[in-house]
Short mmCIF file of the C-alpha atoms (twelve columns), coordinates in Angstrom:
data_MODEL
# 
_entry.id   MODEL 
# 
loop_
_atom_site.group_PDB 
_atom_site.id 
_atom_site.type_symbol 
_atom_site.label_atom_id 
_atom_site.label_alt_id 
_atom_site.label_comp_id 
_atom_site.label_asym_id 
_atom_site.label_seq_id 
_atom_site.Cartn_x 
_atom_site.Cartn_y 
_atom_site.Cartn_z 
_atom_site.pdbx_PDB_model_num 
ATOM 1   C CA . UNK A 1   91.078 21.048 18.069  1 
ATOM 2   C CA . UNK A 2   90.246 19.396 14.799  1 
ATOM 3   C CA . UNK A 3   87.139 17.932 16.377  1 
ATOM 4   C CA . UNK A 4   86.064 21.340 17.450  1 
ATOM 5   C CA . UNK A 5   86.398 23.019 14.243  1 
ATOM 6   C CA . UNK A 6   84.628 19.582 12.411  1 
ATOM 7   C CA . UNK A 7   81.632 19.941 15.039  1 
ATOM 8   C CA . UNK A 8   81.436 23.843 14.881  1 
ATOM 9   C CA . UNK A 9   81.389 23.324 11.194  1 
ATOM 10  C CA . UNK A 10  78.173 20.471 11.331  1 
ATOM 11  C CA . UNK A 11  76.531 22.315 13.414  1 
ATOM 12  C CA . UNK A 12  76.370 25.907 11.119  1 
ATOM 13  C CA . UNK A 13  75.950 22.872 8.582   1 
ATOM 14  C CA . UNK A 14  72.535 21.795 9.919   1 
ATOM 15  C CA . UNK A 15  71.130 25.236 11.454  1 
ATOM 16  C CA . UNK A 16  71.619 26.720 7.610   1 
ATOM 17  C CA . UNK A 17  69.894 23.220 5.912   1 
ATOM 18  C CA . UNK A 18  66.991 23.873 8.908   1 
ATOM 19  C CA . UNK A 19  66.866 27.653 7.617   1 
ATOM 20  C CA . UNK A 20  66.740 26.763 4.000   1 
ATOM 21  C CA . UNK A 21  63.788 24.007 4.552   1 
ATOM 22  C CA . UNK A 22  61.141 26.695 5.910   1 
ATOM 23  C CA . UNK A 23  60.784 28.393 2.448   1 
ATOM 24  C CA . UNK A 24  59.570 31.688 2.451   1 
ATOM 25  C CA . UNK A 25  55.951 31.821 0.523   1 
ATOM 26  C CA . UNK A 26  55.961 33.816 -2.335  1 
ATOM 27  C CA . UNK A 27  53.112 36.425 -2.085  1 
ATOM 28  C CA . UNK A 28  52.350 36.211 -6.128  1 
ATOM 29  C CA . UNK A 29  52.558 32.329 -5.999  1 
ATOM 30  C CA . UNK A 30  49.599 32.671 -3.577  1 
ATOM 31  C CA . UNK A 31  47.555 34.981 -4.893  1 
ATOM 32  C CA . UNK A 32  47.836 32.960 -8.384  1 
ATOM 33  C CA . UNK A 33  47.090 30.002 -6.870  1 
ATOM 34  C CA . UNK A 34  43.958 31.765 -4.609  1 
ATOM 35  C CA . UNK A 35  42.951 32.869 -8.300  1 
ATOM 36  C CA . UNK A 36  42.980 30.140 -10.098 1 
ATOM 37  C CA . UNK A 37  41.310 28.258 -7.113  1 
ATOM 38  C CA . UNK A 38  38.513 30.935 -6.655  1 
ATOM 39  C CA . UNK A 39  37.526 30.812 -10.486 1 
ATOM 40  C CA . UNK A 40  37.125 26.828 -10.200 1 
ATOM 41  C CA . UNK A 41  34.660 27.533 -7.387  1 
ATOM 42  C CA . UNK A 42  32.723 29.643 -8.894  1 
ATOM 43  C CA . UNK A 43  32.851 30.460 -12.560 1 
ATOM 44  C CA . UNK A 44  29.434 29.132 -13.903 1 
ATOM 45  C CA . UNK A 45  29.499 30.022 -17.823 1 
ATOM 46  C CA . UNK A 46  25.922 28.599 -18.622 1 
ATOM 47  C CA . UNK A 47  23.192 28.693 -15.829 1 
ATOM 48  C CA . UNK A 48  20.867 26.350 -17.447 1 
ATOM 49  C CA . UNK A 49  23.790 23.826 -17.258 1 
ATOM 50  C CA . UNK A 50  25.793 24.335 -14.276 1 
ATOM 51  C CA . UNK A 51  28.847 21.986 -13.439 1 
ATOM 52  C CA . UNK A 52  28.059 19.524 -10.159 1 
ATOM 53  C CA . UNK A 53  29.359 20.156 -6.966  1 
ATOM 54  C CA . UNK A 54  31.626 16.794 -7.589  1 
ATOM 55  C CA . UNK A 55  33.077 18.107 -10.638 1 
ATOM 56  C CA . UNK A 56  33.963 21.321 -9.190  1 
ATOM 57  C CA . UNK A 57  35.621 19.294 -6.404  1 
ATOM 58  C CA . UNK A 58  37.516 17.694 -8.549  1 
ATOM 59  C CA . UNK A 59  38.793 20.691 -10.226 1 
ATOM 60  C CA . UNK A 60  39.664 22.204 -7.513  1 
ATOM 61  C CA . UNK A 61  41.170 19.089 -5.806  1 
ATOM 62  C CA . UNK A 62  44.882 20.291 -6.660  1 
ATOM 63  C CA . UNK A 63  44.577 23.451 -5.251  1 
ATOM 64  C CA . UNK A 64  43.584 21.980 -1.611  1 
ATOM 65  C CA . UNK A 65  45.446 19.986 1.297   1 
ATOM 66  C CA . UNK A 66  42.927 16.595 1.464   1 
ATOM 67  C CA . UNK A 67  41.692 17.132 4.632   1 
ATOM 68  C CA . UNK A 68  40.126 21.016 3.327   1 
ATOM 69  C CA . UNK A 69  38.897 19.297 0.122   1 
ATOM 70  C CA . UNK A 70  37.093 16.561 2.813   1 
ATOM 71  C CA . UNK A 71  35.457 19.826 4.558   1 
ATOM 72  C CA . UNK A 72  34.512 21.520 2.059   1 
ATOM 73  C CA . UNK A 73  32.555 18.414 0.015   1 
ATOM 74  C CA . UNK A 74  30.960 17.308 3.780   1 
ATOM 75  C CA . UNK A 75  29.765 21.191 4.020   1 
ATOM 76  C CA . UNK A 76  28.285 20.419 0.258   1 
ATOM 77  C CA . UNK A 77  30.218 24.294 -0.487  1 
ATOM 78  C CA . UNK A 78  31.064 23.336 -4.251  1 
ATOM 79  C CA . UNK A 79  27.171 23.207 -4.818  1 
ATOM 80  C CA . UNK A 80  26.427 26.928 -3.773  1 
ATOM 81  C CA . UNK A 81  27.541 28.394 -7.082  1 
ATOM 82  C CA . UNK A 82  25.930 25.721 -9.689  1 
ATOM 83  C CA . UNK A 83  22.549 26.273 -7.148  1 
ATOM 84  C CA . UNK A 84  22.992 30.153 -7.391  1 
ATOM 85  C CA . UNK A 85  23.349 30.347 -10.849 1 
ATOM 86  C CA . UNK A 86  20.195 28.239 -12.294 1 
ATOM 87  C CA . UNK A 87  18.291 29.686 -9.773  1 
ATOM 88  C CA . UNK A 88  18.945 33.414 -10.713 1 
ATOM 89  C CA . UNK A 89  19.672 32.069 -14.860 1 
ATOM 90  C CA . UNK A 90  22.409 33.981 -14.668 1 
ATOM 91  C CA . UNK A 91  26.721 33.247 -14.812 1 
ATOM 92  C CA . UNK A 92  28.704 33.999 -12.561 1 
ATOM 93  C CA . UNK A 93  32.624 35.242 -13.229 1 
ATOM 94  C CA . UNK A 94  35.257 35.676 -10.755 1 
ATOM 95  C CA . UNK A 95  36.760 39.266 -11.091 1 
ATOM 96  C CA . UNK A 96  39.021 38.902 -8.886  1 
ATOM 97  C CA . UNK A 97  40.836 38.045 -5.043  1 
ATOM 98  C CA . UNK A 98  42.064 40.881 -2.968  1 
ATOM 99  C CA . UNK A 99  44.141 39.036 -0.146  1 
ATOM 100 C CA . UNK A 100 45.363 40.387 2.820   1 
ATOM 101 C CA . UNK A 101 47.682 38.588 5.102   1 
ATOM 102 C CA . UNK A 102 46.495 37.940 8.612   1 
ATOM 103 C CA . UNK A 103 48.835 35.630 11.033  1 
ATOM 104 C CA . UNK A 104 51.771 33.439 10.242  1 
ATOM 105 C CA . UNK A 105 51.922 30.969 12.735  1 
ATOM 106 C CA . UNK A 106 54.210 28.515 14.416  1 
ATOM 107 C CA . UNK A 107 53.286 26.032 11.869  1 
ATOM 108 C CA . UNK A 108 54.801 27.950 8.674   1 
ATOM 109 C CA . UNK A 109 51.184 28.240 7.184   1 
ATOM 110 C CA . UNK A 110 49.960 31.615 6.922   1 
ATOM 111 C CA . UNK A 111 46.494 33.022 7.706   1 
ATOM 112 C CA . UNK A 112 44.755 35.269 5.320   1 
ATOM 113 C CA . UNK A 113 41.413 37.518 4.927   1 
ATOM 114 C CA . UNK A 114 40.224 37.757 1.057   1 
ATOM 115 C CA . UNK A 115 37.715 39.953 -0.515  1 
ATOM 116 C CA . UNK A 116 36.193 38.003 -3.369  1 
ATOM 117 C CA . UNK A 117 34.491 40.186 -6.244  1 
ATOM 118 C CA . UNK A 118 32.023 38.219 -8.368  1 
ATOM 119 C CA . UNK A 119 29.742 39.245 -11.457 1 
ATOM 120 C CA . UNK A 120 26.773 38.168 -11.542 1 
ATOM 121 C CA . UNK A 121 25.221 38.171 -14.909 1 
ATOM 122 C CA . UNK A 122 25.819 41.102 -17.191 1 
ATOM 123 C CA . UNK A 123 26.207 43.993 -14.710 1 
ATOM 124 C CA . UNK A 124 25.702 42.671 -10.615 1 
ATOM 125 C CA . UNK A 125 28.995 42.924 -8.653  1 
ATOM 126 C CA . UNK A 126 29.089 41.477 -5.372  1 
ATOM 127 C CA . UNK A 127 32.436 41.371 -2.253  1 
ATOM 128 C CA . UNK A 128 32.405 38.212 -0.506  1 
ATOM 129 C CA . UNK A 129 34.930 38.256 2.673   1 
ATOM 130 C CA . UNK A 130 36.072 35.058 3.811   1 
ATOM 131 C CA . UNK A 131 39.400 33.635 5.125   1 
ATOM 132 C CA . UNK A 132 42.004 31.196 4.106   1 
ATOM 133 C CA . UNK A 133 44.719 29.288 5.227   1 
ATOM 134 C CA . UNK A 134 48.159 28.482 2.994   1 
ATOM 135 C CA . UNK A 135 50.919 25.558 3.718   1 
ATOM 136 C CA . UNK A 136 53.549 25.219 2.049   1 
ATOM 137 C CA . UNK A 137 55.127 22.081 3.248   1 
ATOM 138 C CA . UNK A 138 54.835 20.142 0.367   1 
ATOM 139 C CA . UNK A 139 53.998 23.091 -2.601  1 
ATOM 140 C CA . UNK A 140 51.320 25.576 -1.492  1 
ATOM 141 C CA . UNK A 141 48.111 24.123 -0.697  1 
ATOM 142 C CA . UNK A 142 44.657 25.177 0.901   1 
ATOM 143 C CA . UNK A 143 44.648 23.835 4.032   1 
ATOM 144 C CA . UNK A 144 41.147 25.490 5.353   1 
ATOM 145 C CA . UNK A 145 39.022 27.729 3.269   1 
ATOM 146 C CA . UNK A 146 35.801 29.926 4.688   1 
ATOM 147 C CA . UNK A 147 33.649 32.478 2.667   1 
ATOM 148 C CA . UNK A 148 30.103 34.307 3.268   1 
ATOM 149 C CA . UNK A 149 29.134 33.544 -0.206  1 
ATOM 150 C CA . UNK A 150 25.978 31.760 1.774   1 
ATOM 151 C CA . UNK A 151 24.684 34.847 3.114   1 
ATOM 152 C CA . UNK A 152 25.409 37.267 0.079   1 
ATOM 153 C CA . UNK A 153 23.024 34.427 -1.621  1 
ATOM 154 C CA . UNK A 154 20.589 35.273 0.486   1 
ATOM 155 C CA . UNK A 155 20.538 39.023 0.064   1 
ATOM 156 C CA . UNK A 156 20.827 38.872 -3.869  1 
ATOM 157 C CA . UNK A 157 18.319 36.052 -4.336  1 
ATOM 158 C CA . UNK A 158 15.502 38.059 -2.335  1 
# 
């Protein structure tokens, strides 16, 4: 009998410390860390002296899982902003991230679509939609990252 109750009791043990692992993502955390992510990417304060695509990726480096950061430098995506901004002379300011969550999947990372407002110098707004990817197995990262900011370039810079 003892051994019965001592097994019963292991096994609610271990079901409740494999519930507590899987910790439920806190929608603020992610939208704060989307923010703060976003405005690395693509505040440019002065056009005539935009920051390289390798220091942007670097300051953004924290926000991403490795193998994201890896994409996104092979895809050269930390250059669009700096190249966007001297070639119009104007900034560019992140206004702000509208997130909507999309799929949570079997992997405990959630999928989300984003609307990303920008202004461009003193008075252009542009939406860029794009989609994102959170983990948090080890703190909330980026693990894959996607935005049309490529073809909103091309409409604005006609």
């Amino acid at each position: 009998m003892k051994q019965l109750v001592r097994l019963t009791l292991f096994a609610i043990f271990l079901i409740s410390s494999v519930a507590c692992s899987n910790e439920v993502v806190n929608e603020e955390e992610v939208h704060e860390l989307v923010m703060a992510y976003k405005k690395e990417q693509y505040t440019i304060e002065d056009p005539s002296s935009p920051p390289s695509g390798l220091d942007i990726s670097e300051n953004v480096s924290g926000y991403l899982s490795e193998a994201a950061l890896n994409e996104q430098n092979v895809g050269r995506i930390f250059e669009l902003a700096p190249n966007v901004a001297k070639k119009l002379n104007k900034s560019i300011e992140l206004v702000d991230v509208i997130l909507e969550k999309y799929e949570e999947n079997e992997n405990s990372s959630i999928d989300y679509n984003y609307t990303l407002t920008l202004k461009i110098g003193a008075d252009e707004i542009i939406e860029i939609d794009g989609q994102l990817t959170i983990s948090n197995d080890n703190g909330l990262k980026i693990t894959r990252d996607f935005d049309h900011f490529i073809s909103k370039w091309n409409s604005i810079s006609q």
